[in-house]
VOBAVEX-137998 format. One record per residue (C-alpha): residue number from 1; residue in one letter; x, y, z. Coordinates in steps of 0.25 Angstrom, whole numbers. Each point is the difference from the previous one (the first is absolute). Last residue first. Layout:
> k,r,u,v,w
> NUM,A,X,Y,Z
...
This chain:
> k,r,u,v,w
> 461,X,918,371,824
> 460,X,-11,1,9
> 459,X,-7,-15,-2
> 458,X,14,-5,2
> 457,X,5,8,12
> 456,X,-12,-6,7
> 455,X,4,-13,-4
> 454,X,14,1,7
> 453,X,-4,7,10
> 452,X,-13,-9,5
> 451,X,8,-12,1
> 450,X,-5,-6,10
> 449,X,-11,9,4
> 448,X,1,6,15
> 447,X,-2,14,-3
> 446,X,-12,-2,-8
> 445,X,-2,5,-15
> 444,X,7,-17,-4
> 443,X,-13,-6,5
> 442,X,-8,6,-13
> 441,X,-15,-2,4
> 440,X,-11,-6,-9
> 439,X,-16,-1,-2
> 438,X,-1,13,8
> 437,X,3,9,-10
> 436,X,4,15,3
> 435,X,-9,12,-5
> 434,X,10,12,-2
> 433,X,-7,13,2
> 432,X,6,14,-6
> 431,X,-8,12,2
> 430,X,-2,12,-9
> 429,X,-3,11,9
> 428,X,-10,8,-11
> 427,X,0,16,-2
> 426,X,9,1,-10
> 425,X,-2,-15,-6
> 424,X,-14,7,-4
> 423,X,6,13,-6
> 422,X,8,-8,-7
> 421,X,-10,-9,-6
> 420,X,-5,14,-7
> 419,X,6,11,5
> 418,X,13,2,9
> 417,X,14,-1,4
> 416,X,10,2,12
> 415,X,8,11,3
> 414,X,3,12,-5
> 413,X,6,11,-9
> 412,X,13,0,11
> 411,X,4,-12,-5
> 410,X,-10,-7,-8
> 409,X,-14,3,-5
> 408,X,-14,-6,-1
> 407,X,-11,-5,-12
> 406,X,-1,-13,-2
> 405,X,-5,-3,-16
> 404,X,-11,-8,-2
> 403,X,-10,10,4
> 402,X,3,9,-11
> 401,X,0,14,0
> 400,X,13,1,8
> 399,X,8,-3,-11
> 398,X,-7,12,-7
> 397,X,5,12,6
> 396,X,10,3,-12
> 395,X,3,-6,-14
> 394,X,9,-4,-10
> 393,X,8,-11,10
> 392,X,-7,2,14
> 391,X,4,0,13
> 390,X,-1,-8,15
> 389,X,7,2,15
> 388,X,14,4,-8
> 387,X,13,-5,1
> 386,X,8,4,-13
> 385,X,11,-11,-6
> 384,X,-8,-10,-7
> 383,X,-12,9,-5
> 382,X,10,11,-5
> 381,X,7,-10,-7
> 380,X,-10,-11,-4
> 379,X,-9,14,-8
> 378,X,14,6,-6
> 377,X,4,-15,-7
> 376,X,-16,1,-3
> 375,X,1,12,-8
> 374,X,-15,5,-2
> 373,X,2,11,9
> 372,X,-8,7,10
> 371,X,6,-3,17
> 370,X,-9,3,10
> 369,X,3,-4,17
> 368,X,-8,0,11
> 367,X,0,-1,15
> 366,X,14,6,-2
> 365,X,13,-7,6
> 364,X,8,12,8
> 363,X,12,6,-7
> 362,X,12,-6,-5
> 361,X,-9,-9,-8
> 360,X,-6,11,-9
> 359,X,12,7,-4
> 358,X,8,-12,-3
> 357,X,-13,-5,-9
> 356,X,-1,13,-6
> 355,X,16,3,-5
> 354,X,-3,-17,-5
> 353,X,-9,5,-10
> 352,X,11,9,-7
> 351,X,-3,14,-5
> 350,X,-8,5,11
> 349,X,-10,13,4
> 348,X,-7,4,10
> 347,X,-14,5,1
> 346,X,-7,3,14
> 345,X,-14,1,0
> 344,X,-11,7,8
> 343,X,-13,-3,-1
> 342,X,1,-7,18
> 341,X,4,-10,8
> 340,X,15,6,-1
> 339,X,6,-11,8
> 338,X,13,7,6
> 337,X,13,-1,-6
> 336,X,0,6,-15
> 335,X,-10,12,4
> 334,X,6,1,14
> 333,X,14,5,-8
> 332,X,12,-12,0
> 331,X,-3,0,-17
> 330,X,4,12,0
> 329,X,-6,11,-9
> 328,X,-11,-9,-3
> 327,X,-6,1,-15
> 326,X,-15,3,1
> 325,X,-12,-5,-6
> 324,X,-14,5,7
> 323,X,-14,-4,-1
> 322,X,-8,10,6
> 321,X,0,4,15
> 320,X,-13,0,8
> 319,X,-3,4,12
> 318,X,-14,9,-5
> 317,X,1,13,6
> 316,X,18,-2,1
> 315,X,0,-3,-16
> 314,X,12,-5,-6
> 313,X,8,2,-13
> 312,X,13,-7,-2
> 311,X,-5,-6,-14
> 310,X,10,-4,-10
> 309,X,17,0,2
> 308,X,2,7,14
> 307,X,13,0,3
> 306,X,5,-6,13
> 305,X,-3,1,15
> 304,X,-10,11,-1
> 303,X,-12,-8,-2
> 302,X,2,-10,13
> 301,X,-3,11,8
> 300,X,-14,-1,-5
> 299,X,-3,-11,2
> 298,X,0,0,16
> 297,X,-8,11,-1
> 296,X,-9,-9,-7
> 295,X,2,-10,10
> 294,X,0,8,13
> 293,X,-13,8,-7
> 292,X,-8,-13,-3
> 291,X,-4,-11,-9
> 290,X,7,5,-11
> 289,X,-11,0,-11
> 288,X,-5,-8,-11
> 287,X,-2,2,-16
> 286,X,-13,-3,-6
> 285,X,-4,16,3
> 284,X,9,5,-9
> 283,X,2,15,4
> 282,X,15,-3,6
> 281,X,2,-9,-10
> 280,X,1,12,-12
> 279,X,1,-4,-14
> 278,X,-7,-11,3
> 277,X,1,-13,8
> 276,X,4,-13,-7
> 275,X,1,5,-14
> 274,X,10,12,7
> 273,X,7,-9,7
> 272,X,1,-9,-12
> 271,X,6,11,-8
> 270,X,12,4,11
> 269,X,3,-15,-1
> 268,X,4,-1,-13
> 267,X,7,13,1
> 266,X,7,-6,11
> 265,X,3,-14,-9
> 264,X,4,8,-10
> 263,X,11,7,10
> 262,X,5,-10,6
> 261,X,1,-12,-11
> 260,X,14,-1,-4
> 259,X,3,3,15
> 258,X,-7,-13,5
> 257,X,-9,6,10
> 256,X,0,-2,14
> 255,X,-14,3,9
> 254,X,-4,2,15
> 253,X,-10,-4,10
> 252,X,-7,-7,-11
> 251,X,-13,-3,8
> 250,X,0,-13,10
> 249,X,-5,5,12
> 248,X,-9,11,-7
> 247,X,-1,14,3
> 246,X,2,5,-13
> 245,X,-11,8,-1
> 244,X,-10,-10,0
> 243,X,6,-7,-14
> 242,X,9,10,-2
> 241,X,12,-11,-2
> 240,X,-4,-14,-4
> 239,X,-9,9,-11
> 238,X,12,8,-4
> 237,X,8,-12,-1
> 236,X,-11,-7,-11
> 235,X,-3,11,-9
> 234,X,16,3,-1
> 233,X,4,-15,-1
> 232,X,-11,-1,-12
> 231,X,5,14,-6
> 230,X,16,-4,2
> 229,X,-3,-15,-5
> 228,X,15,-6,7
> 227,X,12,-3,-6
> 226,X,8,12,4
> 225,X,-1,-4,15
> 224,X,-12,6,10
> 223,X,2,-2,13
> 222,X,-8,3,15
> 221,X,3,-2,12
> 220,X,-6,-3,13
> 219,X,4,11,11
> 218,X,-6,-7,13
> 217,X,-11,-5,6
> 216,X,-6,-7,8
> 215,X,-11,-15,3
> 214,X,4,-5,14
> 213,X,-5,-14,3
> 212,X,2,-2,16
> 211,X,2,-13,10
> 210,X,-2,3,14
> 209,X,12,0,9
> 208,X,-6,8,11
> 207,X,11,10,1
> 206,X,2,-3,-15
> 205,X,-13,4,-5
> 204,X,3,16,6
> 203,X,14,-1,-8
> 202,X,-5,-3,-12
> 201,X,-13,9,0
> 200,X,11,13,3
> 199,X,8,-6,-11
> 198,X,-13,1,-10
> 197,X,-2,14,5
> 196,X,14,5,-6
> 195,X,-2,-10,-11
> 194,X,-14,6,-6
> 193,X,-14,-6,1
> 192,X,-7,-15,0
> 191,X,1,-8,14
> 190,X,-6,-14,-1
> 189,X,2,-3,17
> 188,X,-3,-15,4
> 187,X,-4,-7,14
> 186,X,-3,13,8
> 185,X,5,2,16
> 184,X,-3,14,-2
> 183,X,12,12,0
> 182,X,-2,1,-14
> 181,X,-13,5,0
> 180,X,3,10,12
> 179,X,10,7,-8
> 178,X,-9,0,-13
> 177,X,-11,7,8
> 176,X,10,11,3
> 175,X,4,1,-12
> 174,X,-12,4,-6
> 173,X,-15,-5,3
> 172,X,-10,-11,-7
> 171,X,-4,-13,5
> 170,X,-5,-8,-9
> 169,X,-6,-15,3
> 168,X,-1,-13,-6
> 167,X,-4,-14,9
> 166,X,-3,6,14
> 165,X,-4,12,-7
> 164,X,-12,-7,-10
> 163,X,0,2,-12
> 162,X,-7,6,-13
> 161,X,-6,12,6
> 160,X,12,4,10
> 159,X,9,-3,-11
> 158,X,-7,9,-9
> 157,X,-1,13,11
> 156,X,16,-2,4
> 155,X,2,-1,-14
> 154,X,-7,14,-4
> 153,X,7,7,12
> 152,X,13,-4,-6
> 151,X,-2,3,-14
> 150,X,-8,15,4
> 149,X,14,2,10
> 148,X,11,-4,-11
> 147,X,11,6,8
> 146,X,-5,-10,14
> 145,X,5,-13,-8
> 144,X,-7,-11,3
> 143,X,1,-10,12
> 142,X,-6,-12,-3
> 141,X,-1,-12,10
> 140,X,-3,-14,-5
> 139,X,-5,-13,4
> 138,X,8,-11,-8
> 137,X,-5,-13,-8
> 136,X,10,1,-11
> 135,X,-9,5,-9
> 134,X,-4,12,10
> 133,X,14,4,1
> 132,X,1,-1,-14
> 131,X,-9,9,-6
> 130,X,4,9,12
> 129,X,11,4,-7
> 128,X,-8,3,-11
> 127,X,-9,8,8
> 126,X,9,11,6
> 125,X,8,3,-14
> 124,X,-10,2,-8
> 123,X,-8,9,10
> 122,X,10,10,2
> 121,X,9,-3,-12
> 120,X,8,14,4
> 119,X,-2,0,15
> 118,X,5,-11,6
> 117,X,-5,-13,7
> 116,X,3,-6,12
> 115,X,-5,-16,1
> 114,X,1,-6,14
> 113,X,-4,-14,2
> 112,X,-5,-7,10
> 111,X,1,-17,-3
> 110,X,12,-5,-6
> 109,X,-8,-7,-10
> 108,X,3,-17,-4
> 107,X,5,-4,-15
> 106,X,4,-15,5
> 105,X,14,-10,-6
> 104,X,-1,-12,-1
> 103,X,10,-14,2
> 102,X,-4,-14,1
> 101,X,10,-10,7
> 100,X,1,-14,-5
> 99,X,15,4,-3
> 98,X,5,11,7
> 97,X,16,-2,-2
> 96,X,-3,-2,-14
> 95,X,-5,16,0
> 94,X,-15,3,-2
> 93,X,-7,6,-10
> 92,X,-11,11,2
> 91,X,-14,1,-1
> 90,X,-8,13,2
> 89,X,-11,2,9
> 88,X,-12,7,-8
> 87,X,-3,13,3
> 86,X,6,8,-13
> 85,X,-7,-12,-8
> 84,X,-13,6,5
> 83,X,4,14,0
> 82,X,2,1,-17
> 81,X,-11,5,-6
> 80,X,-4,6,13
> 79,X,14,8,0
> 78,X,0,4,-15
> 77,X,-15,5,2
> 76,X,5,10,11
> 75,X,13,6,-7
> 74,X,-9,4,-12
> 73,X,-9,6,9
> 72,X,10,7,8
> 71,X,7,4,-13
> 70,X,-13,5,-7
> 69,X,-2,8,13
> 68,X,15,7,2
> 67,X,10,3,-13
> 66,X,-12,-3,-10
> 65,X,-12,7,7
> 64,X,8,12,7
> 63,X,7,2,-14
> 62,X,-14,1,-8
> 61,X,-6,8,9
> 60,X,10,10,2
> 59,X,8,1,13
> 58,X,0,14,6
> 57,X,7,-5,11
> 56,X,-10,1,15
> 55,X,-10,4,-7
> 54,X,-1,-8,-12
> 53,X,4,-13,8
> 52,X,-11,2,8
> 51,X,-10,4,-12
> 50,X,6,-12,-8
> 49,X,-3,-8,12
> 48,X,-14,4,3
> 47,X,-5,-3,-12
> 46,X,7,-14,-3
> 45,X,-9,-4,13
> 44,X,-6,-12,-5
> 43,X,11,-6,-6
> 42,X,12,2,11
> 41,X,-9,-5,12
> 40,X,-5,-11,-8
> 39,X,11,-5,-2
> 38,X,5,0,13
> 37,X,-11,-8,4
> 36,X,2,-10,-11
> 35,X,14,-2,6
> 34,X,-7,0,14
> 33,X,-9,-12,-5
> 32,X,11,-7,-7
> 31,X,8,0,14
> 30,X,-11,-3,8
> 29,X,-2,-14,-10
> 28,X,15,-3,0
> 27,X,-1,-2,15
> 26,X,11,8,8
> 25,X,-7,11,5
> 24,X,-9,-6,9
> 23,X,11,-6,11
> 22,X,-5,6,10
> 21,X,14,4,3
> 20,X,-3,10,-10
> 19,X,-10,6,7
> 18,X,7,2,13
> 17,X,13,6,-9
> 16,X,-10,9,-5
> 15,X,-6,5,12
> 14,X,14,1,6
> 13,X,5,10,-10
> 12,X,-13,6,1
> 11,X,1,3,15
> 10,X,14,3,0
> 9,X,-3,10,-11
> 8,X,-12,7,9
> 7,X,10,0,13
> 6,X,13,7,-8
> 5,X,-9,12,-5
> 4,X,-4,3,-14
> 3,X,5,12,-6
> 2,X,-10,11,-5
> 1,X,-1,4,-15
């Protein structure tokens, strides 16, 4: 994959902001149309994703239509359901000291924006932050990720055929191309990937002081109390957790286990692994691969940092590693501090809920955060004293399945929010206009009022 050179992203950066300036993009009527665009992009070439997403991850058919097409098109009609009132100005109060004034607030775009997307949700996670960008009235440059190659040749064929580049375009290329994408003079940057790169976004937007969304990572936790359904909280952690691999933002990173339940909920677990994905995962050709030899490698060494408790097998052909428990050795290891992004899971062990929460917040807040227990004193005390991005009670991945939940992390998991509205007040300005009366004037504002002090400091007592 060739990079592209400084003068051909000058000229669409410019061709972009040109046609925005236009003024085109902001009508309700464009934006309905491009939002019917896009899904029509994603409806009539199902194919040719699932192939893409097959190649480049193994992704089966019915976990690339859930986790990346169905959740585009879900994500779609939730926006044109809604867009119009999205648009519309909204009306604020005003203070005593404003009287006869009118006060509203405007949803207006950036203008040229920057969407970088990584490669584990290649094509998810391209398009639904451009979802927004369109519905706030933005152009919009998509850089995808160059390790899912057949994912990233495939957009930059759709976009081309749906759209035109001085409103959407792709540019594909590796670091290079990404180095002189964030050194353009662009209106807004959706960065998606891990906290090393998102720095690196960071600090390039802040030489030019343009405002970001950055969507990370982090180790997001995972616990299970004596209280909860063991075979229901099994089934449902081991989905959150090998779903493409592992290499999910928001997957249990790692899990604690009240001690009265370890070992049953392990031999638990152990059986929905094997429902899941056979006797022998490595074969099973539902379950993903690691998308490339630095990662899989990468893996790897993460397996003899502990003892292995299930699994632990891997095949170098293939990149693939099958679900794995292990109990860390120490919990200061790379397994325990970096992002595993990957089927291999940690098991730790507690006696007392509040050993978890002090060993959760003394480290960095997690994008996600899973708690199974039917206790609600334990629910409002892990919630009330964790900081997390988003979580679930008695389940994983699915809080950011609904388009009514913002989805985004805090700390070093992130910054800012998106899907649904939020993904429209994301990529909008929201500017404040106060409309003063003319019917009226209050003499005591001026600097030669009689007065003016004394009745000044009343209205702003």
């Amino acid at each position: 994959m060739k990079d592209n050179t400084k003068e051909s992203i000058d000229k669409l950066v410019h061709a972009q902001r040109t046609y925005f300036r236009s003024g085109v993009t902001r009508s309700y009527d464009f934006r309905m149309k491009a939002l019917n665009n896009l899904s029509k992009l994603v409806r009539n070439n199902e194919a040719k994703i699932l192939h893409a997403l097959k190649t480049d991850l193994n992704k089966s058919e019915a976990e690339a239509y859930t986790t990346e097409i169905g959740f585009l098109l879900e994500e779609i009609r939730h926006t044109q359901k809604h867009l119009k009132k999205w648009m519309e100005p909204k009306k604020v109060k005003t203070a005593k000291t404003h009287i006869g004034s009118k006060g509203y607030t405007i949803a207006e775009p950036y203008g040229v924006t920057l969407i970088i997307a990584p490669w584990n949700y290649p094509f998810q996670l391209q398009l639904a932050p451009l979802i927004g960008a369109i519905a706030a009235g933005n152009t919009a440059i998509l850089k995808p990720s160059e390790l899912t190659p057949q994912t990233s040749k495939l957009l930059d064929e759709l976009i081309k055929e749906y759209y035109h580049p001085d409103f959407i375009a792709v540019v594909e290329g590796g670091v290079e191309t990404n180095q002189i994408l964030l050194d353009q003079p662009l209106d807004y940057i959706f960065f998606t990937g891990s906290v090393p790169v998102g720095k690196i976004v960071m600090e390039a937007a802040s030489k030019r002081l343009i405002p970001i969304t950055l969507e990370l990572g982090g180790k997001s936790p995972c616990i299970v109390d004596e209280t909860a359904d063991l075979k229901l909280a099994a089934k449902r952690i081991a989905f959150g957790k090998f779903t493409n691999a592992g290499q999910t933002c928001i997957a249990p990173d790692y899990i604690y286990l009240h001690k009265n339940i370890r070992q049953p909920f392990i031999e638990t677990f152990k059986e929905v692994i094997k429902e899941f994905y056979g006797e022998n995962p490595l074969q099973n050709e539902e379950f993903g691969k690691i998308v490339n030899d630095r990662h899989f490698n990468r893996l790897k060494g993460y397996l003899s940092e502990g003892e292995i408790l299930f699994g632990g097998r891997y095949d170098e052909i293939s990149e693939k590693i099958e679900p794995t428990l292990i109990a860390p050795s120490d919990t200061s290891s790379p397994v325990m501090t970096d992002e595993i992004f990957g089927p291999i899971f940690p098991v730790m062990e507690y006696e007392n809920i509040d050993e978890v929460i002090e060993f959760v917040v003394e480290r960095p807040k997690p994008l996600a955060l899973y708690l199974f227990t039917i206790n609600k004193e334990t629910e409002e005390k892990v919630v009330s004293n964790i900081s997390f991005g988003g979580g679930s009670i008695n389940d994983t991945l699915m809080h950011i399945a609904t388009p009514y939940l913002p989805f985004g992390g805090v700390g070093e998991s992130g910054i800012g929010s998106y899907h649904g509205e939020s993904s429209f007040v994301a990529f909008s300005h929201n500017k404040s206009v106060l409309n003063q009366t003319n019917k009226f004037d209050f003499s005591f504002r001026y600097p030669n009022a009689k007065l003016g002090l004394k009745i000044i400091k009343k209205l702003m007592k």
